[in-house]
N, CA and C atoms as an extended XYZ file, in Angstrom:
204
Properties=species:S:1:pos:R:3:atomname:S:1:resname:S:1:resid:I:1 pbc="F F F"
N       -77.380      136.368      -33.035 N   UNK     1
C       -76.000      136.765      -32.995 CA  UNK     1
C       -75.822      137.878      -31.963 C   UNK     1
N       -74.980      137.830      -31.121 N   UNK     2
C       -74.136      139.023      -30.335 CA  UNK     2
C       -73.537      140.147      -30.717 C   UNK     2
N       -74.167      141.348      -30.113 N   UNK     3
C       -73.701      142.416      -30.277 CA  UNK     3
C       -72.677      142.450      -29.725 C   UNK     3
N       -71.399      142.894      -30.127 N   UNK     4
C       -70.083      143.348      -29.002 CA  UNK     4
C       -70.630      144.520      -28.256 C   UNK     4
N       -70.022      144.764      -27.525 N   UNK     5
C       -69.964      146.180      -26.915 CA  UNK     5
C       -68.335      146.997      -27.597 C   UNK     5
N       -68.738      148.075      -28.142 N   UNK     6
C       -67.785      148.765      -28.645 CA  UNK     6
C       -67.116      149.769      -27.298 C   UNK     6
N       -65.613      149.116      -27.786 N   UNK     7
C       -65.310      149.613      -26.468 CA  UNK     7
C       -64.141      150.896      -26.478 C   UNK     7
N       -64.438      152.056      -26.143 N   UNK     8
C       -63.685      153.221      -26.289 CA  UNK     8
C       -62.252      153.379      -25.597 C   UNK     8
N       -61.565      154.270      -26.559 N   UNK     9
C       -60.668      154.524      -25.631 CA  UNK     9
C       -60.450      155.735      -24.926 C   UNK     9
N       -59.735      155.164      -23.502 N   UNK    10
C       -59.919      156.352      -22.323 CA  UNK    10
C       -58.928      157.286      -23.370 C   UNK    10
N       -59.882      158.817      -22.855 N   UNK    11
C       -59.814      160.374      -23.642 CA  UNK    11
C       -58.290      160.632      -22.360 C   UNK    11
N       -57.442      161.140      -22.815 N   UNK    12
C       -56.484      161.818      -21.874 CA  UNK    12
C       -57.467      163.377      -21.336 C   UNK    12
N       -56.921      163.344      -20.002 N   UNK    13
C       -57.665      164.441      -19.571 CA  UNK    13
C       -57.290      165.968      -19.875 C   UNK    13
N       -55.673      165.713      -20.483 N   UNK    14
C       -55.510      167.307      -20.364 CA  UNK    14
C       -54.917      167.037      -21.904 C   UNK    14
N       -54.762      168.461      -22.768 N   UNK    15
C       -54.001      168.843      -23.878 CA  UNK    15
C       -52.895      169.199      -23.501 C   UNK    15
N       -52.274      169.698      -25.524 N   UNK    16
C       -50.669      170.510      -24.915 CA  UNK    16
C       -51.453      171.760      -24.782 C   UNK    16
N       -52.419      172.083      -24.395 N   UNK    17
C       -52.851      173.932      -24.056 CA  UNK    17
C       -52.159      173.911      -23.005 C   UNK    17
N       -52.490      172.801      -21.464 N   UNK    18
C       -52.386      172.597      -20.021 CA  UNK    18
C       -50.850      172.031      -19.881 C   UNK    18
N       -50.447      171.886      -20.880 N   UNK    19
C       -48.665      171.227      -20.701 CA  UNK    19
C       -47.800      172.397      -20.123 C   UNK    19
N       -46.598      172.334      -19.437 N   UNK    20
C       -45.670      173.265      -19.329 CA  UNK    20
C       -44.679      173.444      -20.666 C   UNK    20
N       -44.736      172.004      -21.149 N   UNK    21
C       -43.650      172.047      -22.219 CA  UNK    21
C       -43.958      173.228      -23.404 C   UNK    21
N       -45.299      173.257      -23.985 N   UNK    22
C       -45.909      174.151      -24.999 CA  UNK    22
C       -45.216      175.409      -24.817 C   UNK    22
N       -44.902      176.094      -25.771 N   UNK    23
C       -44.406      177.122      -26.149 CA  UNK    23
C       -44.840      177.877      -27.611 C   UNK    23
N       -44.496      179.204      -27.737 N   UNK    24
C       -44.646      180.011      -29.015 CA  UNK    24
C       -46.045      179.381      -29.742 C   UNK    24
N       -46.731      179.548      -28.909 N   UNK    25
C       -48.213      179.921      -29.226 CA  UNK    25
C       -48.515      180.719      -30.606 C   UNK    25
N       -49.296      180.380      -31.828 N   UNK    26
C       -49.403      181.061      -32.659 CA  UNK    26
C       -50.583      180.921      -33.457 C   UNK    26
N       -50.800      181.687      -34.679 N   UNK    27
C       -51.858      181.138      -35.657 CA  UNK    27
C       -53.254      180.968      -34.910 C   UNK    27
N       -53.837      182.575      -35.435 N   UNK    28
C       -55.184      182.689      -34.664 CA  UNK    28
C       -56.137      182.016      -35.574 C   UNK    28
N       -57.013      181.369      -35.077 N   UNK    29
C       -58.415      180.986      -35.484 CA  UNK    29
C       -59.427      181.634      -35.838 C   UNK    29
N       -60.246      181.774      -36.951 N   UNK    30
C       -60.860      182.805      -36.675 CA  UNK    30
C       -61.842      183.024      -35.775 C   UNK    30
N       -61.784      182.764      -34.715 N   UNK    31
C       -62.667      183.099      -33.387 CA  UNK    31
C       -61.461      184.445      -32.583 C   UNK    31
N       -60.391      183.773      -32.857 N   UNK    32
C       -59.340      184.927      -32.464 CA  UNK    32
C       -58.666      184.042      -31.007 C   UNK    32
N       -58.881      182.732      -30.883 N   UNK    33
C       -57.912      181.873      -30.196 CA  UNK    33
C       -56.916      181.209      -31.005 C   UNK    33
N       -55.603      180.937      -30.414 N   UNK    34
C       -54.753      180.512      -30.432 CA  UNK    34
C       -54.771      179.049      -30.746 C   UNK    34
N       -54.230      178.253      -31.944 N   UNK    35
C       -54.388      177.162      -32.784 CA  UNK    35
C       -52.864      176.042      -32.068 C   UNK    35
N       -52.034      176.593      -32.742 N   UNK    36
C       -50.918      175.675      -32.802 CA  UNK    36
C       -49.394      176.487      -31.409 C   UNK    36
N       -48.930      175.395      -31.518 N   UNK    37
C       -47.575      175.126      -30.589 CA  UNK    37
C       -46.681      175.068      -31.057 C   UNK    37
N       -45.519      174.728      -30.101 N   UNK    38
C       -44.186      174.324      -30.548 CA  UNK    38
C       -43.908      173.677      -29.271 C   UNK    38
N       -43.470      172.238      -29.346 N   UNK    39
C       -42.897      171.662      -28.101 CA  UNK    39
C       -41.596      170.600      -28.492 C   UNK    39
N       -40.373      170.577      -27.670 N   UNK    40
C       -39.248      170.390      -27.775 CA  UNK    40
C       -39.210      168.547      -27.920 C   UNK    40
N       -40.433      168.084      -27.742 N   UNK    41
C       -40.499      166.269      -27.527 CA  UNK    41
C       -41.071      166.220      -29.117 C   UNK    41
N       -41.631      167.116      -29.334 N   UNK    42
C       -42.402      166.932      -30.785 CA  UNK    42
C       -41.423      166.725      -32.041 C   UNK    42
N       -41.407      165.216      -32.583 N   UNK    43
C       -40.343      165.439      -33.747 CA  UNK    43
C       -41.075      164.823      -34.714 C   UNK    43
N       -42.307      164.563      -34.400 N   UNK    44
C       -43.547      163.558      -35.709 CA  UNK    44
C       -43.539      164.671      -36.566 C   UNK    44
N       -43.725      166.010      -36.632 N   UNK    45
C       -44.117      166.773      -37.760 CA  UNK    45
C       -42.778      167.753      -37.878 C   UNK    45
N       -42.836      168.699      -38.493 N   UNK    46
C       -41.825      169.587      -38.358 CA  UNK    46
C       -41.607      170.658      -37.825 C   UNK    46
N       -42.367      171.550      -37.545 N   UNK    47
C       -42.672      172.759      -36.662 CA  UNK    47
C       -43.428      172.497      -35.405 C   UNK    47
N       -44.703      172.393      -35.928 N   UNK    48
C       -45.808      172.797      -34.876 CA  UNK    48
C       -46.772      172.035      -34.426 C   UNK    48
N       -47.690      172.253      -33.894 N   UNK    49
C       -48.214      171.112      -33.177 CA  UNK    49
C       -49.632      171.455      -32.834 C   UNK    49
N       -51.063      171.265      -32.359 N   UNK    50
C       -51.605      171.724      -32.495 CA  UNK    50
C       -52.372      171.719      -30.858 C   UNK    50
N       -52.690      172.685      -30.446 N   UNK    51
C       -52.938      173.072      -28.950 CA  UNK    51
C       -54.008      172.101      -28.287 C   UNK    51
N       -54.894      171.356      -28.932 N   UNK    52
C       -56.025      170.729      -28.452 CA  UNK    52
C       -55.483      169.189      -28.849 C   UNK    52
N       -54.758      168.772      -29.424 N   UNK    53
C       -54.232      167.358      -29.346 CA  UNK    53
C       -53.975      166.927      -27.834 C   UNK    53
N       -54.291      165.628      -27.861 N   UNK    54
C       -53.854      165.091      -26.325 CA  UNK    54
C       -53.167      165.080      -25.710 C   UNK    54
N       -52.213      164.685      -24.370 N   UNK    55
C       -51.183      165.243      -23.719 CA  UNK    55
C       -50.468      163.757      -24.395 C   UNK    55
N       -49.110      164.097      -23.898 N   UNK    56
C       -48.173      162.750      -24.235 CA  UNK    56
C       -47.597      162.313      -23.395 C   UNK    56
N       -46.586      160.947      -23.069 N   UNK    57
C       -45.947      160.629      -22.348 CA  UNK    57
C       -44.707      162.310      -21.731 C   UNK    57
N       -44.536      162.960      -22.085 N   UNK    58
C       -43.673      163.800      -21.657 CA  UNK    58
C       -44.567      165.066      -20.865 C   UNK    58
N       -46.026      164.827      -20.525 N   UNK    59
C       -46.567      165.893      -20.256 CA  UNK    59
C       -46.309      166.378      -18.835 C   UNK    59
N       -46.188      167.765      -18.695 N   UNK    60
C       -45.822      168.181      -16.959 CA  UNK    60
C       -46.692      169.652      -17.030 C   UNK    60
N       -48.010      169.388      -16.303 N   UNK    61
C       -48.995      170.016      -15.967 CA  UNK    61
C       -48.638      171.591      -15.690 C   UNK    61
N       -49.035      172.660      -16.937 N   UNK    62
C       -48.914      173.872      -16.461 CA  UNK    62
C       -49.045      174.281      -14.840 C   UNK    62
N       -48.463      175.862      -14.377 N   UNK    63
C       -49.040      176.360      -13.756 CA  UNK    63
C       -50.324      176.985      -13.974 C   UNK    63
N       -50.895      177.430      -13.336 N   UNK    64
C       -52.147      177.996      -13.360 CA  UNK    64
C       -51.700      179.495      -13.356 C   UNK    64
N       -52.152      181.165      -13.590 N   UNK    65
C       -51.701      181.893      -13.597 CA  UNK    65
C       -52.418      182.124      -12.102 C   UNK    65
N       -51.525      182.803      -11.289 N   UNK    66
C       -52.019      183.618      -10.040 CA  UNK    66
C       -51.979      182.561       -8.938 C   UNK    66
N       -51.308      181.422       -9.184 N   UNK    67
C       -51.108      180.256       -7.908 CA  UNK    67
C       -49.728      180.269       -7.360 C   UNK    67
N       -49.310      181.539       -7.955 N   UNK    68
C       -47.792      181.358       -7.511 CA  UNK    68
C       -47.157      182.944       -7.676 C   UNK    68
């Protein structure tokens, strides 16, 4: 019998950390980084959102600090 090949799905390259949309950053970790968001496309949950989830169809690539 044949093994399939299990086949993955492509990882998006950036989070909402790297989004422009992300806003009001909050709720430290205890490492003392920054957990959750707030973004204006987000209506699946009710508040917040969480900074390392994948980017979405609405994503528009932060600036970088000091490139401008």
């Amino acid at each position: 019998m044949e093994r399939r090949g299990k086949k993955t799905a492509e990882r998006p390259k950036y989070t909402c950390r790297d989004c422009a949309n992300s806003y009001g950053w909050c709720s430290k970790a205890l490492d003392g980084s920054l957990i959750l968001c707030r973004c204006k496309h987000y209506t699946d949950g009710k508040w917040c959102k969480f900074l390392k989830d994948p980017q979405c169809e609405n994503f528009i690539k932060r600036k970088e600090a000091g490139n401008g």
